[in-house]
C-alpha positions in Angstrom: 4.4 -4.1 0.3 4.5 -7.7 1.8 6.7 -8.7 -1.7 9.3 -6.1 -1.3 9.5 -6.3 2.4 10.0 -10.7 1.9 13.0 -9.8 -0.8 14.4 -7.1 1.7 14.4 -10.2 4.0 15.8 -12.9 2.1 18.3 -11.0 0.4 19.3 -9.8 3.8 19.2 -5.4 3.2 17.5 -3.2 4.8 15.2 -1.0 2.5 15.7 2.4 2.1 13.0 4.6 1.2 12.4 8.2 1.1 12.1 10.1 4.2 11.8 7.1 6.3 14.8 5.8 8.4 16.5 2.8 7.1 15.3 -0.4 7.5 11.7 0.8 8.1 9.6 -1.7 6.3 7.6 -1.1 2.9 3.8 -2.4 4.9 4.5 0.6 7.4 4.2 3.3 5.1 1.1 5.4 4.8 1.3 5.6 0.6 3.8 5.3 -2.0 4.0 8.9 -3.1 7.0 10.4 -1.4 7.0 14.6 -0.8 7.9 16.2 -4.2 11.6 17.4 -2.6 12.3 14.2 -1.9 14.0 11.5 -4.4 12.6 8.2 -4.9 14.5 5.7 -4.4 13.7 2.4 -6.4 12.3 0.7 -4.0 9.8 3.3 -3.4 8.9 3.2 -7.4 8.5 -1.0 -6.8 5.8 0.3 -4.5 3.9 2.4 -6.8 3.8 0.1 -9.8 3.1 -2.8 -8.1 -0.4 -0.7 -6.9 0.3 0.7 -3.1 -2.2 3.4 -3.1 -1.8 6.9 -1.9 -4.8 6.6 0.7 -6.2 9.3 -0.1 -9.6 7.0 0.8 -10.3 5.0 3.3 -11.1 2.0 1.4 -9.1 -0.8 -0.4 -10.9 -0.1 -3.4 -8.1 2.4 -3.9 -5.5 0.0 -4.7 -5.2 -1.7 -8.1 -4.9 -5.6 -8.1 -4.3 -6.4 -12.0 -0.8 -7.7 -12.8 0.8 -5.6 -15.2 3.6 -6.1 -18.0 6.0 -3.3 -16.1 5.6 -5.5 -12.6 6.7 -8.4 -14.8 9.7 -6.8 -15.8 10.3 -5.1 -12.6 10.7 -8.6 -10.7 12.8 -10.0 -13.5 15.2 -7.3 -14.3 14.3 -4.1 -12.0 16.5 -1.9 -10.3 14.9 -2.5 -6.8 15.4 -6.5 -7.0 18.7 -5.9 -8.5 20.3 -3.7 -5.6 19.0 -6.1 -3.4 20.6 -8.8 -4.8 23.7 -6.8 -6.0 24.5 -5.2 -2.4 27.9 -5.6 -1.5 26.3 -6.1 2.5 23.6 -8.4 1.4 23.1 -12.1 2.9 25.2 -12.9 0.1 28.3 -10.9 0.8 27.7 -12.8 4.9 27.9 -16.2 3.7 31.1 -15.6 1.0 33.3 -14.4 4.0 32.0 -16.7 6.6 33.8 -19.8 5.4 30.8 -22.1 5.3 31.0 -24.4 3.0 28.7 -24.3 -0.6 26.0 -26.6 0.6 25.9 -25.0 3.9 25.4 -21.3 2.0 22.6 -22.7 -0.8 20.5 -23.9 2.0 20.6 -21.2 3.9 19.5 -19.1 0.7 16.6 -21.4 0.0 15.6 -20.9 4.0 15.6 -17.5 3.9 13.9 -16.9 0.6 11.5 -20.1 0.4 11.2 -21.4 3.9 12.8 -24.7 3.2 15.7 -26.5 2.0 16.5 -27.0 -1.2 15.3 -30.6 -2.4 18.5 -32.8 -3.3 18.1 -32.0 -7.0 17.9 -27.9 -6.5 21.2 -28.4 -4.2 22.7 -30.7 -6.8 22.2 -28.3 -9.5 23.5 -25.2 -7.4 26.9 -27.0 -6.2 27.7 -27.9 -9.8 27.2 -24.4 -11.0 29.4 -22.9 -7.6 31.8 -25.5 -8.7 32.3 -23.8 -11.9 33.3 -20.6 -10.2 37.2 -20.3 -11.0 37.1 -16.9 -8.3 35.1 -15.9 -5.7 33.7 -12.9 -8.7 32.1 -16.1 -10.4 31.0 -17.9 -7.0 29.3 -14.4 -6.2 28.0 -14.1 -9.7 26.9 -17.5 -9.3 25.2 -17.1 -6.2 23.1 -13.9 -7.0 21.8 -15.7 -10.1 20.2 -18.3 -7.3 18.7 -16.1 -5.3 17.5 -14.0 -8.0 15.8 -17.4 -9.3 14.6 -18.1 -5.8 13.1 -14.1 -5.7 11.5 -14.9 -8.7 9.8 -18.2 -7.9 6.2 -18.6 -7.9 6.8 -20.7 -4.9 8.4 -17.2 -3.5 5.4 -15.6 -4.0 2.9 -18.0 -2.5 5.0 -18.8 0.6 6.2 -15.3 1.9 
């Protein structure tokens, strides 16, 4: 719950699950199944493969810790990471009509995401790859490919 609802956050879009109003965050939930007549959304699968139980019991032992191959390729190519970071009124979308300028839009990804701004090398490495961008289609495709990296850091993990 506390992973989806940190790349709700840093991506900047609210989650929509099943039967709950938008926004409402993945740790408030009771369970992960959703009524039968409802439709999953994907971020309500994330939540069942990555182990949230039904609680059916009242006991953690419920929930299933072991990492699986399926979470693994959820958080690399998933649908839930991907509409985050695809969402056409994601923190992305903000920052590409605000008029910042690049640096000022990579750090405020690595804030949001990490907790910390990029080190000189990370924001090198970003401006030379925004600088490639001939259109703002390439500077958004460049962008989503940071903050997917930045999602999918280990560092990502241990600090949110």
């Amino acid at each position: 719950e506390q992973l989806l609802d940190a790349q709700s956050q840093a991506a900047g879009v609210p989650l929509r699950l099943a039967g709950q109003p938008v926004g409402t965050r993945a740790a408030q939930l009771p369970g992960a199944k959703v009524a039968r007549v409802l439709k999953a959304t994907s971020q309500d699968k994330f939540l069942e493969l990555f182990g949230k139980p039904l609680r059916l019991f009242p006991s953690e032992s419920e929930r299933c810790n072991d990492p699986t191959v399926l979470q693994a390729f959820q958080m690399i190519s998933g649908p839930a990471v991907h509409e985050l970071i695809a969402s056409p009124e994601n923190r992305l979308a903000r920052l590409l009509t605000s008029g910042q300028p690049d640096a000022a839009i990579v750090a405020e990804l690595y804030w949001s995401a990490l907790t910390r701004a990029p080190a000189a090398a990370e924001l090198k490495g970003a401006l030379a790859d925004l600088a490639k961008a001939r259109d703002a289609l390439e500077k958004r495709a460049a962008l989503e490919e940071l903050l997917w990296g930045l999602l999918n850091a280990k560092e990502f993990s241990l600090r949110r």
